[in-house]
PDB file of N, H, CA, C and O in Angstrom:
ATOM      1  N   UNK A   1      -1.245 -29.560 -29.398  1.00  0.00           N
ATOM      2  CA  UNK A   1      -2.035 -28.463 -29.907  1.00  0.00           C
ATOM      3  C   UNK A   1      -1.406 -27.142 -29.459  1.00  0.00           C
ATOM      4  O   UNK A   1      -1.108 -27.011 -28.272  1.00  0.00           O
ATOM      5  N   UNK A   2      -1.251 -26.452 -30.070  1.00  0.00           N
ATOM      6  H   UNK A   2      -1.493 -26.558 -31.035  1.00  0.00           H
ATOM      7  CA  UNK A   2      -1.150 -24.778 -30.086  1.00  0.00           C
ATOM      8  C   UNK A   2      -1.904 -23.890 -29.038  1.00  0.00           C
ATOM      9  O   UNK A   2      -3.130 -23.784 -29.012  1.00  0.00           O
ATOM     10  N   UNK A   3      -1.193 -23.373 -28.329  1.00  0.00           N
ATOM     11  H   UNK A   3      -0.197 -23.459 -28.351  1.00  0.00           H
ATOM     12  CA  UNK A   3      -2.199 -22.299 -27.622  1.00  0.00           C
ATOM     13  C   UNK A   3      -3.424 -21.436 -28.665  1.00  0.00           C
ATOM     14  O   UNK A   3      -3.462 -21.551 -29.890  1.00  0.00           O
ATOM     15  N   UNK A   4      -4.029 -20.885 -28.134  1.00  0.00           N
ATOM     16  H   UNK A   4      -3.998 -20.791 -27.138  1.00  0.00           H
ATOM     17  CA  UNK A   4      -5.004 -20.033 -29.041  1.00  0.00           C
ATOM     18  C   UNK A   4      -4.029 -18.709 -29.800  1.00  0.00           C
ATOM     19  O   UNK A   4      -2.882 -18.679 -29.354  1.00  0.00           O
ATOM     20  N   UNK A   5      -4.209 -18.089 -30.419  1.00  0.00           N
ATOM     21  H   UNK A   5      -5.140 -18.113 -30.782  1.00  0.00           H
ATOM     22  CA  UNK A   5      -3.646 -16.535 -31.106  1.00  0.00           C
ATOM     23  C   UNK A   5      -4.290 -15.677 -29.944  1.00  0.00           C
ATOM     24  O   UNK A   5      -5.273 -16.007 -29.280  1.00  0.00           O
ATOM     25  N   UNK A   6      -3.615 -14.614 -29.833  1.00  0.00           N
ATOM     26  H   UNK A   6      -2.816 -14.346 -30.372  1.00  0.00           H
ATOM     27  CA  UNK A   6      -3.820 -13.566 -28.732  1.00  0.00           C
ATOM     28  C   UNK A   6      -5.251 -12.854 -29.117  1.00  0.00           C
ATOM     29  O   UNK A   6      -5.836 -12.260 -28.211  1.00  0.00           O
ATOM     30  N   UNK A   7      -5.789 -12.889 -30.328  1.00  0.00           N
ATOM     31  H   UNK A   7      -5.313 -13.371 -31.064  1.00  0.00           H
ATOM     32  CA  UNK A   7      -6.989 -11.943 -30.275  1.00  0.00           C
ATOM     33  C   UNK A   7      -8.453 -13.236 -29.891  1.00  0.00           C
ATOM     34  O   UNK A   7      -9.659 -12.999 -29.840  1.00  0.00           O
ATOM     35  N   UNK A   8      -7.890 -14.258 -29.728  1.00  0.00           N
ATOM     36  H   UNK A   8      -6.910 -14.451 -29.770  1.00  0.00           H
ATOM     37  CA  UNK A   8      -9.108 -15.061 -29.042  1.00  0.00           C
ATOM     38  C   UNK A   8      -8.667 -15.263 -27.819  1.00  0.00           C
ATOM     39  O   UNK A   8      -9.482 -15.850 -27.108  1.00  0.00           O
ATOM     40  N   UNK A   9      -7.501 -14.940 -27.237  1.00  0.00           N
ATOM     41  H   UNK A   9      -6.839 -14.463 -27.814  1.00  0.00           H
ATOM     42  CA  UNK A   9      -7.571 -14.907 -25.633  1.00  0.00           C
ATOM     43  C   UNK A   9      -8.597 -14.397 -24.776  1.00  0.00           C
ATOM     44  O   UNK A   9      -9.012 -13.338 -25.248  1.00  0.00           O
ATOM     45  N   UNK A  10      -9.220 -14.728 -23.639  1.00  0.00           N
ATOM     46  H   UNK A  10      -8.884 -15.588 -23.255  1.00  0.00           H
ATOM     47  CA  UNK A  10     -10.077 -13.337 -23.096  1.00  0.00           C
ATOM     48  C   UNK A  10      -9.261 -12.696 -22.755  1.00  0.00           C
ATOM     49  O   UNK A  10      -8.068 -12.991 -22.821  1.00  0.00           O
ATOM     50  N   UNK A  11      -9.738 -11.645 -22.302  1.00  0.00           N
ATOM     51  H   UNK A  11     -10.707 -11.405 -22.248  1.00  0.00           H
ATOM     52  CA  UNK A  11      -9.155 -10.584 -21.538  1.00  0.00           C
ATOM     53  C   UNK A  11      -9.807 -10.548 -20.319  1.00  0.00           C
ATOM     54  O   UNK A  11     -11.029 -10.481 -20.454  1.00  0.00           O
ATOM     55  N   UNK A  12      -9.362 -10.572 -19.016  1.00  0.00           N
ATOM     56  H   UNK A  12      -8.369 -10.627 -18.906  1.00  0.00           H
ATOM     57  CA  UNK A  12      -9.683 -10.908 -18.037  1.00  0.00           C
ATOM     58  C   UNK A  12      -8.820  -9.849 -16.703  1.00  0.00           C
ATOM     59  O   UNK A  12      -7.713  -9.313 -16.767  1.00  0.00           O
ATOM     60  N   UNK A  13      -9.683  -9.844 -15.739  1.00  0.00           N
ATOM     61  H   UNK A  13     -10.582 -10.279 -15.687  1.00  0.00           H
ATOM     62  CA  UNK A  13      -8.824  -8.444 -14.818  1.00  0.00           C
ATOM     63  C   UNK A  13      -7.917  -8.870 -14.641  1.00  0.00           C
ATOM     64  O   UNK A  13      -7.447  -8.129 -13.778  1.00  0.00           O
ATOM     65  N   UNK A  14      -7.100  -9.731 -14.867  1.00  0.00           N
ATOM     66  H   UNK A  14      -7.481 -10.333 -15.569  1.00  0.00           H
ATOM     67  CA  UNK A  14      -5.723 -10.454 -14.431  1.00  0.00           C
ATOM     68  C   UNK A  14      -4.973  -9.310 -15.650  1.00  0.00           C
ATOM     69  O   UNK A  14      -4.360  -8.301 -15.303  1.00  0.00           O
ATOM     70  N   UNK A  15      -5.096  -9.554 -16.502  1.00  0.00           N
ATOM     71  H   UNK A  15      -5.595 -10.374 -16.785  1.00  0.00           H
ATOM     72  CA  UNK A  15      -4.508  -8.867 -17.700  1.00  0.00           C
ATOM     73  C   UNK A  15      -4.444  -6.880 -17.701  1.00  0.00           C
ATOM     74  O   UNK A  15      -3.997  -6.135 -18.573  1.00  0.00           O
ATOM     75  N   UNK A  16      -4.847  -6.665 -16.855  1.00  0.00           N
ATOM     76  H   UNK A  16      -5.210  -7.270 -16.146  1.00  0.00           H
ATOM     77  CA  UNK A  16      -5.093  -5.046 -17.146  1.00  0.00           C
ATOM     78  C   UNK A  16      -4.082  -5.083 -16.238  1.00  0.00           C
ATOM     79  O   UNK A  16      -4.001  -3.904 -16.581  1.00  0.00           O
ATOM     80  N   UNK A  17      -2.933  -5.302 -15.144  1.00  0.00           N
ATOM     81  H   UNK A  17      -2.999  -6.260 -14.865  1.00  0.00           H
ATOM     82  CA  UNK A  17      -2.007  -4.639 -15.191  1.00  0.00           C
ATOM     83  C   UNK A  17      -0.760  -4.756 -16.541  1.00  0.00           C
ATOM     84  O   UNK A  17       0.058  -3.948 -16.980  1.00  0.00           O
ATOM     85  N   UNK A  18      -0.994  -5.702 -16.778  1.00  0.00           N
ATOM     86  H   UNK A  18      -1.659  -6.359 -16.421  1.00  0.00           H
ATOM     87  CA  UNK A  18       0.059  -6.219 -18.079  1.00  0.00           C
ATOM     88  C   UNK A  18      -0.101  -4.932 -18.733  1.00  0.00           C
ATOM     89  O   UNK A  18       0.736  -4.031 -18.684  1.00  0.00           O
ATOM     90  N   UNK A  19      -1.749  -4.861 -19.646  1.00  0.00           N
ATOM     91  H   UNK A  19      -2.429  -5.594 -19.686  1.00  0.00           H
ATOM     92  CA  UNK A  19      -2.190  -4.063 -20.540  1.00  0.00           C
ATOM     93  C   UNK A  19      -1.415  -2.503 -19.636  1.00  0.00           C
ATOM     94  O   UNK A  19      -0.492  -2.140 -20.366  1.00  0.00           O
ATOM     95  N   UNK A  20      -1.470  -1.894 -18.831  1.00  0.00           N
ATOM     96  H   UNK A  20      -2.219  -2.189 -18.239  1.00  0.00           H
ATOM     97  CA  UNK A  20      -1.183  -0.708 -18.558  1.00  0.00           C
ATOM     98  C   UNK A  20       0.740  -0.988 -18.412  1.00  0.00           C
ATOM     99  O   UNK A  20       1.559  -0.095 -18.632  1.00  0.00           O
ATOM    100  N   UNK A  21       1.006  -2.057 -18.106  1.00  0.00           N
ATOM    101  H   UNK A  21       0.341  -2.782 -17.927  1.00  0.00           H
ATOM    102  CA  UNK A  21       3.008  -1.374 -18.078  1.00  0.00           C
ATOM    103  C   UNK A  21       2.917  -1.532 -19.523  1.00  0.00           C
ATOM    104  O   UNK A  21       3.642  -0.644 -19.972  1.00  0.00           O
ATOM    105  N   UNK A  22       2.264  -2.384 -20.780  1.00  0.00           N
ATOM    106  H   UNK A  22       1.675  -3.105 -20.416  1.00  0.00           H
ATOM    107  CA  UNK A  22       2.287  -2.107 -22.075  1.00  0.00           C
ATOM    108  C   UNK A  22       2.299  -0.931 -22.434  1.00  0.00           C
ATOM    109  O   UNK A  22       3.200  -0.520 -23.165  1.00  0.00           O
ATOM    110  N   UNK A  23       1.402  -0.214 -22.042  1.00  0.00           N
ATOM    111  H   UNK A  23       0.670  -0.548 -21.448  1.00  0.00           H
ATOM    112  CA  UNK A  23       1.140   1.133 -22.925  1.00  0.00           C
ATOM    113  C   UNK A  23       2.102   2.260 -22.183  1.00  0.00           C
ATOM    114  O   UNK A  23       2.228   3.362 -22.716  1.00  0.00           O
ATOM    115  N   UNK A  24       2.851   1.922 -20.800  1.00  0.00           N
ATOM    116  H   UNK A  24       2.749   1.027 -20.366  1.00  0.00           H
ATOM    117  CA  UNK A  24       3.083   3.096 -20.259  1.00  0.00           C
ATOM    118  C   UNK A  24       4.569   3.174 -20.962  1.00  0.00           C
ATOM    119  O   UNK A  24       5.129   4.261 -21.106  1.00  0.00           O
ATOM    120  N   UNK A  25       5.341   1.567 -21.515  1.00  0.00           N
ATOM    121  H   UNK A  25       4.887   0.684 -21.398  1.00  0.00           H
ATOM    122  CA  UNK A  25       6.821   1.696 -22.232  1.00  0.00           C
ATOM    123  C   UNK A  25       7.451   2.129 -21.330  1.00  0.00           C
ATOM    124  O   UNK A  25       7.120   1.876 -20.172  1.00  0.00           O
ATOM    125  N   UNK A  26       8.445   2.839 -21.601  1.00  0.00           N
ATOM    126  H   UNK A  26       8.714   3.045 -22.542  1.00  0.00           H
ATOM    127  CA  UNK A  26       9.535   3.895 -21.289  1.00  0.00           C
ATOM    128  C   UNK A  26       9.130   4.865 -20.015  1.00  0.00           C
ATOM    129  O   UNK A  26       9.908   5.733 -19.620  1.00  0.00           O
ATOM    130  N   UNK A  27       7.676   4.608 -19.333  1.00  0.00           N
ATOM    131  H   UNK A  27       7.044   3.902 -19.653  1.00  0.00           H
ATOM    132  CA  UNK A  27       7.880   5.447 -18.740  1.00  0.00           C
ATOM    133  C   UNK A  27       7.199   4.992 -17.253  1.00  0.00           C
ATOM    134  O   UNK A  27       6.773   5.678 -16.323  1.00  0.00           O
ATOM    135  N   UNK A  28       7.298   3.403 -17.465  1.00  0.00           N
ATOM    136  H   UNK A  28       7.644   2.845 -18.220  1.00  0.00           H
ATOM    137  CA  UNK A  28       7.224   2.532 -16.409  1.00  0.00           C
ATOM    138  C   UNK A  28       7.738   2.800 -15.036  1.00  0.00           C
ATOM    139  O   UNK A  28       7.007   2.626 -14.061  1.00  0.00           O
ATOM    140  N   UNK A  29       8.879   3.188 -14.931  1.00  0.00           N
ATOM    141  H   UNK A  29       9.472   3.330 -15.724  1.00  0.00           H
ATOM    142  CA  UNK A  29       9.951   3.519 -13.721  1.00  0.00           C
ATOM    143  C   UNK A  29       9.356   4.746 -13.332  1.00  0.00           C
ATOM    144  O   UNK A  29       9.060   4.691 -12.139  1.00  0.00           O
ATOM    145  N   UNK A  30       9.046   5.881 -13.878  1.00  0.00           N
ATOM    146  H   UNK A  30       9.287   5.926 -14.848  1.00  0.00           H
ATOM    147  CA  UNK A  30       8.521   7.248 -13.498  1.00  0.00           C
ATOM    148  C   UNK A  30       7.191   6.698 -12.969  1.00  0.00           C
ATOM    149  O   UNK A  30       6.972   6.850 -11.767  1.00  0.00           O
ATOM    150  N   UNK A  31       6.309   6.096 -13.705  1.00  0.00           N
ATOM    151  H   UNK A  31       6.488   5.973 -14.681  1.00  0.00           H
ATOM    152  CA  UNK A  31       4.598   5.316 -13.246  1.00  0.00           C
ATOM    153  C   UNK A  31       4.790   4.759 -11.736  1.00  0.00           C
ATOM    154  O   UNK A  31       4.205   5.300 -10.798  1.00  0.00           O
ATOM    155  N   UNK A  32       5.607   3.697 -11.566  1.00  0.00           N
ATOM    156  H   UNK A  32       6.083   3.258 -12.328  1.00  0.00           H
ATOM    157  CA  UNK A  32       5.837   2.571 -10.167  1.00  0.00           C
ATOM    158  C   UNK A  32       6.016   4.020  -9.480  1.00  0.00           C
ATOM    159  O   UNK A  32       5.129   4.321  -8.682  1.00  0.00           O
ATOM    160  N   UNK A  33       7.206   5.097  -9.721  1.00  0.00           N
ATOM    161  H   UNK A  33       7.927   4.852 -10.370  1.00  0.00           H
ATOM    162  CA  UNK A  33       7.773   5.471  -8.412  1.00  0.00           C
ATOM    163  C   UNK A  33       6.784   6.761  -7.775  1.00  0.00           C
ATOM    164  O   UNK A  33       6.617   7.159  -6.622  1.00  0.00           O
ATOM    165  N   UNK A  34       6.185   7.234  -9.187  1.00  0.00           N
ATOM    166  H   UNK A  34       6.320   6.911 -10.124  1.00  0.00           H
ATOM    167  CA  UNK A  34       4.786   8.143  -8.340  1.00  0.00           C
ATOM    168  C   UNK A  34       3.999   6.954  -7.759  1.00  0.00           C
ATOM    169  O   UNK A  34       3.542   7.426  -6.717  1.00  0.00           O
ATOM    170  N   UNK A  35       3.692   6.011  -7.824  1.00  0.00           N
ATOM    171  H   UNK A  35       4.063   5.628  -8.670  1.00  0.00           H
ATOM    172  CA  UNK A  35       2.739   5.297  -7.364  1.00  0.00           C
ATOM    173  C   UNK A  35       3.297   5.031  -6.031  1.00  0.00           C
ATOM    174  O   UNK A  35       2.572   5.325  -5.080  1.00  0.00           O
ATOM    175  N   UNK A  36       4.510   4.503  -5.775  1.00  0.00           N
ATOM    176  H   UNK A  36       5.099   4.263  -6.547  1.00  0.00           H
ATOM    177  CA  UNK A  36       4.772   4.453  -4.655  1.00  0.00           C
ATOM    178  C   UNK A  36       4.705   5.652  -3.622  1.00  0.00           C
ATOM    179  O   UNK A  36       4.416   5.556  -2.429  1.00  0.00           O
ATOM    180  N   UNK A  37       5.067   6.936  -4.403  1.00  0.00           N
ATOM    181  H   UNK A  37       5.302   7.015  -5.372  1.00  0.00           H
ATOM    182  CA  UNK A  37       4.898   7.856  -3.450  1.00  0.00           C
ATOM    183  C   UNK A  37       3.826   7.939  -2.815  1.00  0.00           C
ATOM    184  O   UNK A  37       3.668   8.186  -1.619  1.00  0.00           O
ATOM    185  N   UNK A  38       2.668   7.621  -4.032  1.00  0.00           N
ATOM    186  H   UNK A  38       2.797   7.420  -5.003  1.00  0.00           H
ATOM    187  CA  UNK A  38       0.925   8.452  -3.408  1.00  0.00           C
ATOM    188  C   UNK A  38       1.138   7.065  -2.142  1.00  0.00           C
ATOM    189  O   UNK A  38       1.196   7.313  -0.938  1.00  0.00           O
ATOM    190  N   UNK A  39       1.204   6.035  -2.553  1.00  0.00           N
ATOM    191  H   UNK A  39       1.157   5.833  -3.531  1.00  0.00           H
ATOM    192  CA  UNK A  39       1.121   4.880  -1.414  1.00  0.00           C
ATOM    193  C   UNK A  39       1.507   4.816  -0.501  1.00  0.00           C
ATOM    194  O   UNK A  39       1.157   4.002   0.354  1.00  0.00           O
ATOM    195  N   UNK A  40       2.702   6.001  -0.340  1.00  0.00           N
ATOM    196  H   UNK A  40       2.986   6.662  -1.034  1.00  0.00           H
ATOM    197  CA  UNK A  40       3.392   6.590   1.338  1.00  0.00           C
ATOM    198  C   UNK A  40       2.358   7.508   1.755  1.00  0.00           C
ATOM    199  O   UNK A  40       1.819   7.414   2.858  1.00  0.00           O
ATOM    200  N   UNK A  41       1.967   8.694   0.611  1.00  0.00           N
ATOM    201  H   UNK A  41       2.404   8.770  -0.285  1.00  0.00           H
ATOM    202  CA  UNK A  41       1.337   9.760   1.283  1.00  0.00           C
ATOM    203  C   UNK A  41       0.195   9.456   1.641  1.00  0.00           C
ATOM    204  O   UNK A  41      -0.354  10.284   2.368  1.00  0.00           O
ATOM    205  N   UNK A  42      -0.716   7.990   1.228  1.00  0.00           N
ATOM    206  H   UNK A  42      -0.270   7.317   0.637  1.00  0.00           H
ATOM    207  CA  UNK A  42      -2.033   7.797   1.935  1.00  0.00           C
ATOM    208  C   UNK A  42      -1.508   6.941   3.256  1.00  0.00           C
ATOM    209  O   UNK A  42      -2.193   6.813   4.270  1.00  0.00           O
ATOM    210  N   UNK A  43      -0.587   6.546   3.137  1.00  0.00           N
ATOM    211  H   UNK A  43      -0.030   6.650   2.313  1.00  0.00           H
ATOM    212  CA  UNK A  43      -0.403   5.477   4.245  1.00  0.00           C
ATOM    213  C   UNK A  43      -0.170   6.543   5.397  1.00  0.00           C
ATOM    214  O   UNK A  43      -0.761   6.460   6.473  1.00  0.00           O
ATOM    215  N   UNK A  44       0.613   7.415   5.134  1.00  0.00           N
ATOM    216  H   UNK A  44       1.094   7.483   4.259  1.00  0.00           H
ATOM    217  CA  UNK A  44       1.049   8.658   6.232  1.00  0.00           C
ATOM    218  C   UNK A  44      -0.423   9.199   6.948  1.00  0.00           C
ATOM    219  O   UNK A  44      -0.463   9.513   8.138  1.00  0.00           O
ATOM    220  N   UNK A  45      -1.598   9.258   6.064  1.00  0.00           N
ATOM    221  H   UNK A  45      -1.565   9.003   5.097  1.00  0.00           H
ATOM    222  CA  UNK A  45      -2.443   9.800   6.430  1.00  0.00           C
ATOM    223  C   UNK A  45      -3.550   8.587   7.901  1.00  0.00           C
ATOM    224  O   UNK A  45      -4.671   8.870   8.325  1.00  0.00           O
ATOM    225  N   UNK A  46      -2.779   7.455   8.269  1.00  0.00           N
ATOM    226  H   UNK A  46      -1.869   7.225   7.924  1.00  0.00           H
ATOM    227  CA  UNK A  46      -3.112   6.886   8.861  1.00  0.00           C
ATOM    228  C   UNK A  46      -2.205   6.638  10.445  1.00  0.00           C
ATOM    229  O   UNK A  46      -2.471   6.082  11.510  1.00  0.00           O
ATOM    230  N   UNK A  47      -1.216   7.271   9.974  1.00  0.00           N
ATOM    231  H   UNK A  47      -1.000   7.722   9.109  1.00  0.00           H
ATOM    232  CA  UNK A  47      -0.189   7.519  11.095  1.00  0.00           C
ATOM    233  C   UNK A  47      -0.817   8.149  12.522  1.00  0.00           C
ATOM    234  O   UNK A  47      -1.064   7.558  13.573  1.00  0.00           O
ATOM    235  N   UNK A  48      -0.933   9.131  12.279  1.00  0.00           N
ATOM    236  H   UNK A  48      -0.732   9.611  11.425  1.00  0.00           H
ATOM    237  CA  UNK A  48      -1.798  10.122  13.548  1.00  0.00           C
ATOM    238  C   UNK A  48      -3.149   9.409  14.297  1.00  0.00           C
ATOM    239  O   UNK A  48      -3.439   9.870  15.401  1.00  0.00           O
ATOM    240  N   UNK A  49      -3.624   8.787  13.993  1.00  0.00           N
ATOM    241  H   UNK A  49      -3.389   8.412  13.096  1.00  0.00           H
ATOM    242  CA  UNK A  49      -4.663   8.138  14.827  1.00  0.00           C
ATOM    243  C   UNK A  49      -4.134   6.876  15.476  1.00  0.00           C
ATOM    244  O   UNK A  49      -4.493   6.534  16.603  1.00  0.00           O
ATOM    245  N   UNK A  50      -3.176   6.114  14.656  1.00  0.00           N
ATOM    246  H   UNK A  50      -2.884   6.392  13.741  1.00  0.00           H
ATOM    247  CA  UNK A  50      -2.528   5.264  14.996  1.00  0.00           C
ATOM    248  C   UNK A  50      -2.029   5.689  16.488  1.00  0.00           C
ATOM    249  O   UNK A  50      -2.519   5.213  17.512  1.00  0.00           O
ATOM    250  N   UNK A  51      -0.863   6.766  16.459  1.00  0.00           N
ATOM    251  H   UNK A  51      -0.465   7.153  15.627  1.00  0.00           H
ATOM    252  CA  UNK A  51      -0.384   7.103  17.279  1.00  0.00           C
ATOM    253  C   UNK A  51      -0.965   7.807  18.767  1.00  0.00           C
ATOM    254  O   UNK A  51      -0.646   7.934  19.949  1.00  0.00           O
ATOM    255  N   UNK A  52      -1.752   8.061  18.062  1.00  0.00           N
ATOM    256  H   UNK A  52      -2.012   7.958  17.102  1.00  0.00           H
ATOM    257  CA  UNK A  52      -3.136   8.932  19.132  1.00  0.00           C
ATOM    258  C   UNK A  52      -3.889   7.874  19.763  1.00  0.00           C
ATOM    259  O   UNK A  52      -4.184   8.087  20.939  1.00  0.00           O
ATOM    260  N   UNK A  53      -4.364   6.502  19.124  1.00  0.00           N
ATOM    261  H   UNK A  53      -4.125   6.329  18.169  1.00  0.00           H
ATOM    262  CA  UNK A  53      -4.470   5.550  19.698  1.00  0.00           C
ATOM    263  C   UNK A  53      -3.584   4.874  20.576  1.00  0.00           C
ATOM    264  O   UNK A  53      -3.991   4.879  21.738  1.00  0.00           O
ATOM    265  N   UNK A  54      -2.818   4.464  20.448  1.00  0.00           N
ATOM    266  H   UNK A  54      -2.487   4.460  19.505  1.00  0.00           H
ATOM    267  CA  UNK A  54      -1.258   4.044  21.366  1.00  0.00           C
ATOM    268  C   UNK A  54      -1.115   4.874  22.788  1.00  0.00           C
ATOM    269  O   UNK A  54      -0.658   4.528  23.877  1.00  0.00           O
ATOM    270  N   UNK A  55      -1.556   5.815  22.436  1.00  0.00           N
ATOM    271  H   UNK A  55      -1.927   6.096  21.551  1.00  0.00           H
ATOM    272  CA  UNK A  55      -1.151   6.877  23.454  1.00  0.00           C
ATOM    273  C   UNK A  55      -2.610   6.825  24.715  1.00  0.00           C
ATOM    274  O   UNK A  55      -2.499   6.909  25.938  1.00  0.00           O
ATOM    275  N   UNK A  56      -3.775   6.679  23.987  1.00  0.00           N
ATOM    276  H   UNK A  56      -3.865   6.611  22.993  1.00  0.00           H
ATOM    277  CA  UNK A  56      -4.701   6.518  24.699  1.00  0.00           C
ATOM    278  C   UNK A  56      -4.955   5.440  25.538  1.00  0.00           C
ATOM    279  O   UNK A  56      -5.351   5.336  26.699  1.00  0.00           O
ATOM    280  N   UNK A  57      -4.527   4.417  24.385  1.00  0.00           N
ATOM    281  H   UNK A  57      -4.205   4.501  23.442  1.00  0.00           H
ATOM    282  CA  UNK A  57      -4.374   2.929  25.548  1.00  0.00           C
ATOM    283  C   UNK A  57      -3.354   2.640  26.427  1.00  0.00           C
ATOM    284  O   UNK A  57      -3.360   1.696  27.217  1.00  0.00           O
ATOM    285  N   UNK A  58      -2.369   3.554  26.271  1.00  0.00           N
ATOM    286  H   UNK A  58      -2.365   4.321  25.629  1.00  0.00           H
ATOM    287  CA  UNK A  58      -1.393   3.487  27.166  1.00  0.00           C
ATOM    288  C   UNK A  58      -2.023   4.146  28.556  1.00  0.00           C
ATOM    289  O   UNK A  58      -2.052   3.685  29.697  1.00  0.00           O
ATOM    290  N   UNK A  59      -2.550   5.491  27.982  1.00  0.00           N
ATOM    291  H   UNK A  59      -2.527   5.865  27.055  1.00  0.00           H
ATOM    292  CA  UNK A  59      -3.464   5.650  29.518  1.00  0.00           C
ATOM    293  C   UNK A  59      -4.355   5.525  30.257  1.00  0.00           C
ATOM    294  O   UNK A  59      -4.688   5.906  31.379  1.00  0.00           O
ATOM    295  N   UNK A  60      -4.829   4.737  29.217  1.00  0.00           N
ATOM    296  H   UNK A  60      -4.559   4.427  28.305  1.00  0.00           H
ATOM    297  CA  UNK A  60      -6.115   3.738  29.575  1.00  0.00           C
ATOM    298  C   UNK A  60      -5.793   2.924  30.392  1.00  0.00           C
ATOM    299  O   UNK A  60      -6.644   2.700  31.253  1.00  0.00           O
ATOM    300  N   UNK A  61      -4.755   2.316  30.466  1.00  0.00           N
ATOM    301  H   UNK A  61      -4.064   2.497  29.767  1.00  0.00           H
ATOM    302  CA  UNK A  61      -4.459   0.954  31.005  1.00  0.00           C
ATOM    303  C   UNK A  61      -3.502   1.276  32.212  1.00  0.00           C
ATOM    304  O   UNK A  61      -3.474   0.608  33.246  1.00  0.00           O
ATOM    305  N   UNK A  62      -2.657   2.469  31.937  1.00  0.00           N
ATOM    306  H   UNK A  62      -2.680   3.012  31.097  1.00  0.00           H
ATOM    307  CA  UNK A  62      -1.438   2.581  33.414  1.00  0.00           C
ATOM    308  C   UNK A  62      -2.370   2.717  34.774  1.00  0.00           C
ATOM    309  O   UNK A  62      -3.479   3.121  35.122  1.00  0.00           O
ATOM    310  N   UNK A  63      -1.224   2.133  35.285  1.00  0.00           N
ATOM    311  H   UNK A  63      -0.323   1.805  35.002  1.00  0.00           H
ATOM    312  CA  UNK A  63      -1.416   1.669  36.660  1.00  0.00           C
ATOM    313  C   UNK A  63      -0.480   2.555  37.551  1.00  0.00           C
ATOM    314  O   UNK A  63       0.686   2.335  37.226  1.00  0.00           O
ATOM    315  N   UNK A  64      -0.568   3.437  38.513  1.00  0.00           N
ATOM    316  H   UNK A  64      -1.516   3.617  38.777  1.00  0.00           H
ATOM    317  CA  UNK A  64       0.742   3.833  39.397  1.00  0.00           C
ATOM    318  C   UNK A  64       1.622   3.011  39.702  1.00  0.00           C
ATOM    319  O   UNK A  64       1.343   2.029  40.390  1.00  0.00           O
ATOM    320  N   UNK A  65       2.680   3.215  39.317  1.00  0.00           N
ATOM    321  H   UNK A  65       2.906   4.012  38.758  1.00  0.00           H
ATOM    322  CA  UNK A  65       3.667   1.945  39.563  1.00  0.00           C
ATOM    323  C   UNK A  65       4.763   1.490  39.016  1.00  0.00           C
ATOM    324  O   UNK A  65       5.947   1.296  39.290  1.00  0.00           O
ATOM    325  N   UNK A  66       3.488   1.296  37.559  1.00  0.00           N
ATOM    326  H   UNK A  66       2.526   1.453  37.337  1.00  0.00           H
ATOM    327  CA  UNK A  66       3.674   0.500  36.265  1.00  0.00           C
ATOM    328  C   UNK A  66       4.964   1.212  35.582  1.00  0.00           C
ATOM    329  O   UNK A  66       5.220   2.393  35.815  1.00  0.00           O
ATOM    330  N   UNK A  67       5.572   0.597  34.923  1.00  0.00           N
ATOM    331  H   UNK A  67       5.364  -0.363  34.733  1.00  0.00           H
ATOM    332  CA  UNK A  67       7.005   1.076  33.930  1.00  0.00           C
ATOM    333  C   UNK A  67       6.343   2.174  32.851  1.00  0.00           C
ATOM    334  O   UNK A  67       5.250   2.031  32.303  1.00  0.00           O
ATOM    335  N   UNK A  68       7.126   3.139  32.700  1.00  0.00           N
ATOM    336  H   UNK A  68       8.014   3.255  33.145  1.00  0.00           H
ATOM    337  CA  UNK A  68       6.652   4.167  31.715  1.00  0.00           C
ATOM    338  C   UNK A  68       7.103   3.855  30.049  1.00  0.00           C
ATOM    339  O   UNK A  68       6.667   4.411  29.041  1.00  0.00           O
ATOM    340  N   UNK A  69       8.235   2.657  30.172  1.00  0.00           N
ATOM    341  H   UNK A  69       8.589   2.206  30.991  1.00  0.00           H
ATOM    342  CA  UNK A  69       8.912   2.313  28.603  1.00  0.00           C
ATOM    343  C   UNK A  69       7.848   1.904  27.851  1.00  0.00           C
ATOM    344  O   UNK A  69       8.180   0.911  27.205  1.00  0.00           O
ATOM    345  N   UNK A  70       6.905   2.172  27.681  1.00  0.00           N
ATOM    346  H   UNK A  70       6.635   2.979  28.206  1.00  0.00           H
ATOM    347  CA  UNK A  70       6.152   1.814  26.301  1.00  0.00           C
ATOM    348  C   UNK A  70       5.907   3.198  25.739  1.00  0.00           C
ATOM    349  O   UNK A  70       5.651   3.214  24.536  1.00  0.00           O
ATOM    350  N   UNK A  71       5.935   4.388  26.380  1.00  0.00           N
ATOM    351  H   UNK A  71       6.144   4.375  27.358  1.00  0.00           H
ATOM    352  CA  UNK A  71       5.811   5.771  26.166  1.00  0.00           C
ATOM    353  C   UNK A  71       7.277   6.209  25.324  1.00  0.00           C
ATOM    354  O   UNK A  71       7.249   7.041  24.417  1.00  0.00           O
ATOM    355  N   UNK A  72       8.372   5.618  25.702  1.00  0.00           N
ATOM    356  H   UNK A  72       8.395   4.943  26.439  1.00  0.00           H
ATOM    357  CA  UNK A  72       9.544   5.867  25.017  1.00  0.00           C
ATOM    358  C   UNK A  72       9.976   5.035  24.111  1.00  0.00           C
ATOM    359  O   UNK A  72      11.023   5.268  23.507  1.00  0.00           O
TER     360      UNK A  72
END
């Protein structure tokens, strides 16, 4: 037997990235590489607490004594 014809397929959330590199054509490569950017610039926005954390548990936890290489 035959698969079904595409207009009795469902359409299902699996399919909406397909449906969007469809419509974007030619301008796929420009789409991915802003996307990747915003996906650095939110990720960046998680950096600073990260680091501000690290730094706190580092002095949370030193001991006089203790090796300073986790600071460097």
């Amino acid at each position: 037997m035959s698969p079904p014809p595409l207009a009795a397929r469902p359409f299902g959330l699996l399919g909406v990235p397909r449906a969007v590199l469809f419509f974007l054509a030619e301008d796929r490569r420009r789409y991915l590489g802003f996307s990747a950017v915003l996906l650095a610039v939110q990720f960046y926005a998680l950096l600073p607490p990260y680091l501000i954390g690290r730094v706190a548990d580092f002095l949370l936890d030193y001991r006089a004594g203790d090796s300073l290489e986790p600071m460097y």
